[in-house]
C-alpha positions in Angstrom: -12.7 20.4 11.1 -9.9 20.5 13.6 -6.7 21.5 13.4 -3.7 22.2 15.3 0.4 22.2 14.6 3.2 21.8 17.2 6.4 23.6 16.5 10.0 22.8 17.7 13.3 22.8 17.0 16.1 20.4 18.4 18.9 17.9 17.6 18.6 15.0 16.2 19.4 11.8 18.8 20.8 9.6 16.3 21.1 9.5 12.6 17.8 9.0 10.2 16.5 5.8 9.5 14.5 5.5 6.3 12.6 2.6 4.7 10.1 2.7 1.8 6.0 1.2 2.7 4.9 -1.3 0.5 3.6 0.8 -2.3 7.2 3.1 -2.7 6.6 5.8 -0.7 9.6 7.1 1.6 9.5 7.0 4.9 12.0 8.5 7.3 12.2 8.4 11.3 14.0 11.0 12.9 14.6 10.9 16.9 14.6 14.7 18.0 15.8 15.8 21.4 14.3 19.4 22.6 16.1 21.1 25.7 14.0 22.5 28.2 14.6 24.2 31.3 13.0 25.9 34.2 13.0 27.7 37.7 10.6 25.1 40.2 9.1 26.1 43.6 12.5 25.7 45.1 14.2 28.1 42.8 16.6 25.4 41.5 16.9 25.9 37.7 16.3 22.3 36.9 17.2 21.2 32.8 15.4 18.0 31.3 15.5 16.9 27.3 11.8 15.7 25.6 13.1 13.3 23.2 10.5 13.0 20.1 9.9 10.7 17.1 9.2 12.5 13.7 8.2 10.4 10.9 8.5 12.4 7.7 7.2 11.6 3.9 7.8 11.1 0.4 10.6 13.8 -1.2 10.8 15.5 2.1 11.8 11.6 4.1 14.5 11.4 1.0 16.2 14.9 1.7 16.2 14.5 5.5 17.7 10.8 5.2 20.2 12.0 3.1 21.3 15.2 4.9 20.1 15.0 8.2 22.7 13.1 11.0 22.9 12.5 14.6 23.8 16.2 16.0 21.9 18.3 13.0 19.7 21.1 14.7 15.8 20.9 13.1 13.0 22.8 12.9 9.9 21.1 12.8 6.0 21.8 12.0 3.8 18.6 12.1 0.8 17.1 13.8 0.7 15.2 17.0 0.1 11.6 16.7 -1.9 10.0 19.6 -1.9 6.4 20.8 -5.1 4.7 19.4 -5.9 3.2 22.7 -5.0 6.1 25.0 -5.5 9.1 22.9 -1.8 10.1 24.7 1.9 9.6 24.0 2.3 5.9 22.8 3.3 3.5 26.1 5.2 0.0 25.9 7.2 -2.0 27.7 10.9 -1.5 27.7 13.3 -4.6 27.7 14.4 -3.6 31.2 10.7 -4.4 32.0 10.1 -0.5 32.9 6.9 2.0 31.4 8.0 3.8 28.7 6.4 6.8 26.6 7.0 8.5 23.0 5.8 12.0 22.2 4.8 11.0 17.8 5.0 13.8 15.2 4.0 13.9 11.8 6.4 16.1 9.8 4.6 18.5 7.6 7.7 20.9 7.4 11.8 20.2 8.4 13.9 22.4 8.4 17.9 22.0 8.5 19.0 24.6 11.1 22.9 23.2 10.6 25.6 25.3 9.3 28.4 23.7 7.5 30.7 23.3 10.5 28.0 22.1 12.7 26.7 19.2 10.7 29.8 18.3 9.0 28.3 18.8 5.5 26.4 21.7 3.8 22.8 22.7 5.3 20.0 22.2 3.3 19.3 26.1 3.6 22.4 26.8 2.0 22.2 24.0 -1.0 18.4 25.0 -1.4 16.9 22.1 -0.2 14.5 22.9 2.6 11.5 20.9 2.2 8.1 22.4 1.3 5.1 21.3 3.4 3.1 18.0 1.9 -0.1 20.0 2.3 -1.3 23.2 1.2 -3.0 24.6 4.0 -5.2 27.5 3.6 -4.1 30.8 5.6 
């Protein structure tokens, strides 16, 4: 069996967009951007942002779409999703005609890093709401 986890906190790009599969279950899509910066060979402190899509489940899609917003700071724990074809970040074709990539998480944990003033409305912390994982993972 293999396993591995990715960890990462950011802001969300744009508010959560939820929708429900066929059989009920919730499904919501967050758009998370993680700052990153470092020194190169040139010693020019150079800053980029790794946007990446999180799809999160059932009660834990539910709580994000209904307090999560463009801005809210997130912690997340899931598994990396890899392209079928590729077995790397998903590729298409944007509309400007250009290559484009995604970096695609499954959320198994998210947690609302917001305080009050920061995402305008009370953090899930503070109304006991963080979402426990969907799997029970044993260690």
């Amino acid at each position: 069996m293999t396993f591995h986890t990715l960890i990462f906190a950011g802001n969300l790009g744009r508010d959560p967009e939820m929708r429900y599969t066929p059989a009920g279950q919730a499904v919501t899509n967050l758009s998370v951007a993680v700052n990153d910066d470092y020194t190169n060979s040139n010693g020019e402190r150079v800053k980029r942002t790794i946007w990446i899509r999180v799809s999160t489940w059932g009660k834990q899609a539910e709580s994000c779409n209904q307090y999560l917003k463009k801005g809210s700071k997130v912690l997340v724990e899931g598994r990396l999703i890899a392209d079928q074809s590729t077995g790397g970040p998903r590729v298409w074709t944007g509309q400007d005609g250009q290559p484009r990539a995604s970096y695609e998480v499954s959320a198994v944990t998210v947690r609302f890093l917001s305080s009050r003033g920061e995402g305008g409305e009370a953090s899930a912390d503070e109304m006991g709401l963080i979402a426990a994982p969907e799997d029970d993972i044993p260690f």
